[in-house]
Chimera marker file (.cmm) of the C-alpha trace (Angstrom):
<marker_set name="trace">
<marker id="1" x="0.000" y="0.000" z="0.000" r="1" g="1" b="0" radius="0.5"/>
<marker id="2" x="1.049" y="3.126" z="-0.997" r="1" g="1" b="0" radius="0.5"/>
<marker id="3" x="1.877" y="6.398" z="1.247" r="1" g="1" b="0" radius="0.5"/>
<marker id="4" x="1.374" y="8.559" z="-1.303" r="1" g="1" b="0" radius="0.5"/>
<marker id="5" x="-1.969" y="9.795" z="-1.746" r="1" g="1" b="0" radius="0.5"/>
<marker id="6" x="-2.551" y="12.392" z="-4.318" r="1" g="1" b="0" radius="0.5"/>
<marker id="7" x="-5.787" y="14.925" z="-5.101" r="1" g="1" b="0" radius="0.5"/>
<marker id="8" x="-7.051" y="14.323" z="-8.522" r="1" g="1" b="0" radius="0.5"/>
<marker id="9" x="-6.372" y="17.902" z="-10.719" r="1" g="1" b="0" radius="0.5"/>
<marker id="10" x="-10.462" y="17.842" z="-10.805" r="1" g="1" b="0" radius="0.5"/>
<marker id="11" x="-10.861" y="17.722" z="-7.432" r="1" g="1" b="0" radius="0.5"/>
<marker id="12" x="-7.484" y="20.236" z="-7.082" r="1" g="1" b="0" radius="0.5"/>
<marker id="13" x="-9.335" y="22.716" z="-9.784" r="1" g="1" b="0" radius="0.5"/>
<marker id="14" x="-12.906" y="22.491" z="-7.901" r="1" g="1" b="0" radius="0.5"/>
<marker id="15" x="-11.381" y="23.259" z="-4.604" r="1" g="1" b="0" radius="0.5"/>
<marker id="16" x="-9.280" y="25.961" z="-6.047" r="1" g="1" b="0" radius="0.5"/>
<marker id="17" x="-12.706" y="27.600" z="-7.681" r="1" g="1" b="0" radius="0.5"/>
<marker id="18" x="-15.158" y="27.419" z="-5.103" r="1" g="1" b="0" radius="0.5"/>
<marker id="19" x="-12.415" y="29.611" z="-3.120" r="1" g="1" b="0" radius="0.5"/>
<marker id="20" x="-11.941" y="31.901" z="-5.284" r="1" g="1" b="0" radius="0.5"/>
<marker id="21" x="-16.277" y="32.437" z="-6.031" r="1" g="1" b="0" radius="0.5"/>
<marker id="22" x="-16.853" y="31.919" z="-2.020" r="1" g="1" b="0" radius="0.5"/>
<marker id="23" x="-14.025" y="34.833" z="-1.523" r="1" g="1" b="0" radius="0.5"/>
<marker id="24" x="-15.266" y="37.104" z="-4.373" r="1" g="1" b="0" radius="0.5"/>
<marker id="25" x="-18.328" y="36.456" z="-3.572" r="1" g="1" b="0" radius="0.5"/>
<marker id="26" x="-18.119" y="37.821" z="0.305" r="1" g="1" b="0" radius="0.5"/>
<marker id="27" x="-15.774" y="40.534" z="-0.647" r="1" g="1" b="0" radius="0.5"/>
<marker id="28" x="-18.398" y="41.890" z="-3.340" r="1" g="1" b="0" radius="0.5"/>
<marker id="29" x="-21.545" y="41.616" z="-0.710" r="1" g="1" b="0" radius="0.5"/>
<marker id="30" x="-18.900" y="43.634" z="1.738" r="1" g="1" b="0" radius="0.5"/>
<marker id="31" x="-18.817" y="46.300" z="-0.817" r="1" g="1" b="0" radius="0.5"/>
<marker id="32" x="-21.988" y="46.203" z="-1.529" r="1" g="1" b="0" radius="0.5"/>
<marker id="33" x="-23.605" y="46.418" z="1.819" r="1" g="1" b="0" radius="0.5"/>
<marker id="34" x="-24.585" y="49.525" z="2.741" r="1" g="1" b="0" radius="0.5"/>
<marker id="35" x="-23.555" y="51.146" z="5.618" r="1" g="1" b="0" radius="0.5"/>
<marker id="36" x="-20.325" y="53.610" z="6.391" r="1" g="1" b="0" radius="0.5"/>
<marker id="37" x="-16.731" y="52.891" z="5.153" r="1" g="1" b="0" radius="0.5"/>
<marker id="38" x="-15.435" y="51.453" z="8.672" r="1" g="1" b="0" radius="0.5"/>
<marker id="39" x="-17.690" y="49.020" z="9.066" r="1" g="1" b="0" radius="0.5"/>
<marker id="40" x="-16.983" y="47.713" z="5.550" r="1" g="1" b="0" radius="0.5"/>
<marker id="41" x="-13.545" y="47.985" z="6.355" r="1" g="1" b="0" radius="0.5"/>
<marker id="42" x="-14.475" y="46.080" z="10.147" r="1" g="1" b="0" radius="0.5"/>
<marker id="43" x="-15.864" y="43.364" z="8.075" r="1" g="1" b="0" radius="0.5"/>
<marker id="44" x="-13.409" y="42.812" z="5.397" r="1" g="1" b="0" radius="0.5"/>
<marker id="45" x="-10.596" y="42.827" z="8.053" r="1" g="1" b="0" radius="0.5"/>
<marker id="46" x="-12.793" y="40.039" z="9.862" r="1" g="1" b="0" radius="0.5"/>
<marker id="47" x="-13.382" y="38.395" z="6.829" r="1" g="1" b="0" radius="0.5"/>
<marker id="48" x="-9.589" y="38.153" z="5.568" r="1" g="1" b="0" radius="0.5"/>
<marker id="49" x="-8.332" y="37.747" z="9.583" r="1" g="1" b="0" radius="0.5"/>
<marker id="50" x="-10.768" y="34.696" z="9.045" r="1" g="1" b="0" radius="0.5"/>
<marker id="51" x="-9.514" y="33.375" z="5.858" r="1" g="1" b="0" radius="0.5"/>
<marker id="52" x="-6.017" y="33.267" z="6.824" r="1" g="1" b="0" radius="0.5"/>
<marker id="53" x="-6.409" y="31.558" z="10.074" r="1" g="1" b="0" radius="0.5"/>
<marker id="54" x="-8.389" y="28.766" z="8.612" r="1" g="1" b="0" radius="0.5"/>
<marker id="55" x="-4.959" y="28.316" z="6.075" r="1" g="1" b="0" radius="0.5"/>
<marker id="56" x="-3.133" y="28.441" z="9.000" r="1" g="1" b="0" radius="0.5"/>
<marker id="57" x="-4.747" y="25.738" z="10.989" r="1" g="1" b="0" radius="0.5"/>
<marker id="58" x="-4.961" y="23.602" z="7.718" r="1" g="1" b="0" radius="0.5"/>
<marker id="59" x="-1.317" y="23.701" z="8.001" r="1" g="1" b="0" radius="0.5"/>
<marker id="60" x="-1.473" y="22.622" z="11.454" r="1" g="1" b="0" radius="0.5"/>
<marker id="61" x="-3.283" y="20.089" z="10.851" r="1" g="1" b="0" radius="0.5"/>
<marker id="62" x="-1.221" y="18.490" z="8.370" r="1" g="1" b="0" radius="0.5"/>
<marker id="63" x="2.277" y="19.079" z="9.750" r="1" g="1" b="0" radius="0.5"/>
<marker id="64" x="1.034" y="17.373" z="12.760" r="1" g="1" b="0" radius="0.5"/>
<marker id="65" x="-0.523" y="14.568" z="10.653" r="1" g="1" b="0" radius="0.5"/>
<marker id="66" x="3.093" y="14.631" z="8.358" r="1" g="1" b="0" radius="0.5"/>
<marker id="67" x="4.946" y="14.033" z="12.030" r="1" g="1" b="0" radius="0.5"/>
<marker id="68" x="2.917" y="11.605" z="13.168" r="1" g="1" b="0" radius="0.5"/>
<marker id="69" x="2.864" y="9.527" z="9.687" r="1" g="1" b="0" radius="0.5"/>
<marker id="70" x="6.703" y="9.867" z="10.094" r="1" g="1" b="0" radius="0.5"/>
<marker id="71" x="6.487" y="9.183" z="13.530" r="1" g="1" b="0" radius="0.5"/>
<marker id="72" x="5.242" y="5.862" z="12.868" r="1" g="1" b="0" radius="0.5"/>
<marker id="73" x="7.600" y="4.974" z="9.615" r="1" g="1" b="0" radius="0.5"/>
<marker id="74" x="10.654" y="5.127" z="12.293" r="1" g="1" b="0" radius="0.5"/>
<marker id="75" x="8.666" y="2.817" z="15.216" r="1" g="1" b="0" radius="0.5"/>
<marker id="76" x="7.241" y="0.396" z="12.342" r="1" g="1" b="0" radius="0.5"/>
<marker id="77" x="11.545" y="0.139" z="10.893" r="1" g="1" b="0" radius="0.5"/>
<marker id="78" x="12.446" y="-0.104" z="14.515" r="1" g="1" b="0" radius="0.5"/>
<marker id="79" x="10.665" y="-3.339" z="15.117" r="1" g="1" b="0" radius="0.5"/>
<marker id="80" x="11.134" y="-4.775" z="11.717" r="1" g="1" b="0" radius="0.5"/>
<marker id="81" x="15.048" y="-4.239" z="12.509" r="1" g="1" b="0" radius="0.5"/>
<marker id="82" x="14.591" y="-6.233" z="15.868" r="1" g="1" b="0" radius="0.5"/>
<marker id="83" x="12.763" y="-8.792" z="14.291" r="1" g="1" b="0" radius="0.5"/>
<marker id="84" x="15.028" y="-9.451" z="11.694" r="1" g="1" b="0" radius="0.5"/>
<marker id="85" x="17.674" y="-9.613" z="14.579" r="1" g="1" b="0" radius="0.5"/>
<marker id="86" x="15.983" y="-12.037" z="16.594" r="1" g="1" b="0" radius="0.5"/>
<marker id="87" x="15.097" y="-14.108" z="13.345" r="1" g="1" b="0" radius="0.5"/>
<marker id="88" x="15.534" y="-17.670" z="14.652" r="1" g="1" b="0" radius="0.5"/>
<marker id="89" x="15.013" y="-19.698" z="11.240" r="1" g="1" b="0" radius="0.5"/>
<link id1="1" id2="2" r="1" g="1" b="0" radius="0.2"/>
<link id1="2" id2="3" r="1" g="1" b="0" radius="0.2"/>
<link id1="3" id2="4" r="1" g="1" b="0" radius="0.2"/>
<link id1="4" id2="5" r="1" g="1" b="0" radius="0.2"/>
<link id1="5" id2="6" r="1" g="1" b="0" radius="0.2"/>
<link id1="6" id2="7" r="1" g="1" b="0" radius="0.2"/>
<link id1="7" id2="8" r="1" g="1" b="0" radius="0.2"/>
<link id1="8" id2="9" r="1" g="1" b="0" radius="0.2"/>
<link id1="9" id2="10" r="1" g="1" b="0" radius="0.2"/>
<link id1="10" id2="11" r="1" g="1" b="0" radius="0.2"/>
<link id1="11" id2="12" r="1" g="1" b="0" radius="0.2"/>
<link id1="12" id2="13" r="1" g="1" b="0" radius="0.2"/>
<link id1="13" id2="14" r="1" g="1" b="0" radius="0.2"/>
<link id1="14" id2="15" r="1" g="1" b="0" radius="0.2"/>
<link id1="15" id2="16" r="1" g="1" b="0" radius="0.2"/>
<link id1="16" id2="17" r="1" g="1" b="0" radius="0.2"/>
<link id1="17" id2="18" r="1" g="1" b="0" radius="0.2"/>
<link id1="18" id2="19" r="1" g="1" b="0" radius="0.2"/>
<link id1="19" id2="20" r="1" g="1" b="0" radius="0.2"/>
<link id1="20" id2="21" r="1" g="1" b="0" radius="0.2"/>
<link id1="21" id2="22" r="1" g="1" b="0" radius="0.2"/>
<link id1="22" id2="23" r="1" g="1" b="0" radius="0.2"/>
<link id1="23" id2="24" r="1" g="1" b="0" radius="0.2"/>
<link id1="24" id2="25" r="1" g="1" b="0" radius="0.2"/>
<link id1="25" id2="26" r="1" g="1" b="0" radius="0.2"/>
<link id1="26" id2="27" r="1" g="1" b="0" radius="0.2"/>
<link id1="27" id2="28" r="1" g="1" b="0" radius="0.2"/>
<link id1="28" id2="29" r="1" g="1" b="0" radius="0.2"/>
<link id1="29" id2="30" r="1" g="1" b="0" radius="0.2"/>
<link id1="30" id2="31" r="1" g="1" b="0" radius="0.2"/>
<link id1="31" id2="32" r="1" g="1" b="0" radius="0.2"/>
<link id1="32" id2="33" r="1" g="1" b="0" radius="0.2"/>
<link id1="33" id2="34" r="1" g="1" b="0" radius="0.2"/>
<link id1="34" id2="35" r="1" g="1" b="0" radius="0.2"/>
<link id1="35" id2="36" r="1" g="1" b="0" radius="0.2"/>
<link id1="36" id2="37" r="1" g="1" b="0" radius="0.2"/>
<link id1="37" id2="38" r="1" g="1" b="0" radius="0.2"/>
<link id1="38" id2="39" r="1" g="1" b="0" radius="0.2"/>
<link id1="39" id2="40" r="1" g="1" b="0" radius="0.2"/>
<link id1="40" id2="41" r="1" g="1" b="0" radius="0.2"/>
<link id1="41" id2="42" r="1" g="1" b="0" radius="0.2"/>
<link id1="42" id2="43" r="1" g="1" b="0" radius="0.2"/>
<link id1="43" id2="44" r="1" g="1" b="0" radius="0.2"/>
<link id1="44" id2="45" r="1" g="1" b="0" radius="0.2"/>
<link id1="45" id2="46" r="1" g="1" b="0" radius="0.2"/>
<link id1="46" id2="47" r="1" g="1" b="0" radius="0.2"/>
<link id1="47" id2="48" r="1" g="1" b="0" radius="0.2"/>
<link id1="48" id2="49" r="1" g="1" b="0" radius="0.2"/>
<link id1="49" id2="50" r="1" g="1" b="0" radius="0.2"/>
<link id1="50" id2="51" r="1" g="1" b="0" radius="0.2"/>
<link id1="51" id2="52" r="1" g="1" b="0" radius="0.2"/>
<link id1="52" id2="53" r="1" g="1" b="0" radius="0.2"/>
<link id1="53" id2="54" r="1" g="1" b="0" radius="0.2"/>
<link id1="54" id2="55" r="1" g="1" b="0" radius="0.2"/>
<link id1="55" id2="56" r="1" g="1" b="0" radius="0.2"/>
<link id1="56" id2="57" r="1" g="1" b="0" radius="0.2"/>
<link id1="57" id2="58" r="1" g="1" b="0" radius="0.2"/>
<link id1="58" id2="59" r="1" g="1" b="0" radius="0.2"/>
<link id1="59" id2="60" r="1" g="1" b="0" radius="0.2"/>
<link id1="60" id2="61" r="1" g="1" b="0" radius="0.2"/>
<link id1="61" id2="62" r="1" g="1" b="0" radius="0.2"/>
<link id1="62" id2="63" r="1" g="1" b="0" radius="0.2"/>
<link id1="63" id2="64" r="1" g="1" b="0" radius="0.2"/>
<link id1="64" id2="65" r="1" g="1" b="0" radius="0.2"/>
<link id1="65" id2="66" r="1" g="1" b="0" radius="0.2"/>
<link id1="66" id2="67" r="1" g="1" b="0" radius="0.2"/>
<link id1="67" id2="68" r="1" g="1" b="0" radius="0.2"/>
<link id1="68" id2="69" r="1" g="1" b="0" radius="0.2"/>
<link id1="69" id2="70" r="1" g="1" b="0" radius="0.2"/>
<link id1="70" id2="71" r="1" g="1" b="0" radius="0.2"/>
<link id1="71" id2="72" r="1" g="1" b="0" radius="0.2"/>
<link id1="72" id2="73" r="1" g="1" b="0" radius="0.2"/>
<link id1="73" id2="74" r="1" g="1" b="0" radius="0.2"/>
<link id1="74" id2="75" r="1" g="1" b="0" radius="0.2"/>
<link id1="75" id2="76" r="1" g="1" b="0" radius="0.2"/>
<link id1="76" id2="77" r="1" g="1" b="0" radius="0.2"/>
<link id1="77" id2="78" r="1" g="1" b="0" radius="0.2"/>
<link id1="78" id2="79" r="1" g="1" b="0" radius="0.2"/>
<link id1="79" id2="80" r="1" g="1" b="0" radius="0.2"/>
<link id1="80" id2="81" r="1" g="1" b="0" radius="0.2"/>
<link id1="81" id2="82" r="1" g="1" b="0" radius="0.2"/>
<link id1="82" id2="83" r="1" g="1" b="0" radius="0.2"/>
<link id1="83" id2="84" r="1" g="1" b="0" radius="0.2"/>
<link id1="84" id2="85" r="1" g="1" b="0" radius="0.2"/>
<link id1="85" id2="86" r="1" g="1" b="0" radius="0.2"/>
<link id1="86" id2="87" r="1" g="1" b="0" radius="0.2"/>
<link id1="87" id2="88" r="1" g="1" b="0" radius="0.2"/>
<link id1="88" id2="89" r="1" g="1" b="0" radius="0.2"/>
</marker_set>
């Protein structure tokens, strides 16, 4: 079985788009709202504050999984090595 576990490009291109419309799409009703310039300026702050951090704790996520994945590559060619050792055929 394979480590290596790849995103299809369709499923890479649809993730990709339905960023980029969700973002435009929040950033246009933002402009569009009415009310004064700060609070249009509040929300987009909140808005991009909000993006980023959810990027940020998708990284997170994966260097953690990445470490643990790694993690257990070392243990698993730890006890193969002692069981070769200890091979008694």
């Amino acid at each position: 079985m394979s480590d290596n576990h790849q995103n299809t490009a369709a499923f890479s291109f649809l993730a990709w788009i339905s960023f980029a419309i969700s973002s435009l799409g929040t950033l246009a009703g933002i402009i569009y709202l009415e009310g004064d310039l700060w609070m249009k300026g509040f929300l987009a702050m909140g808005y991009l504050f909000s993006l980023t951090s959810c990027f940020t704790v998708a990284k997170v996520v994966r260097d953690k999984h990445e470490a643990e994945k790694f993690a257990h590559k070392i243990e698993k060619a730890k006890q193969n090595k002692i069981l070769k050792d200890y091979d008694l055929d």
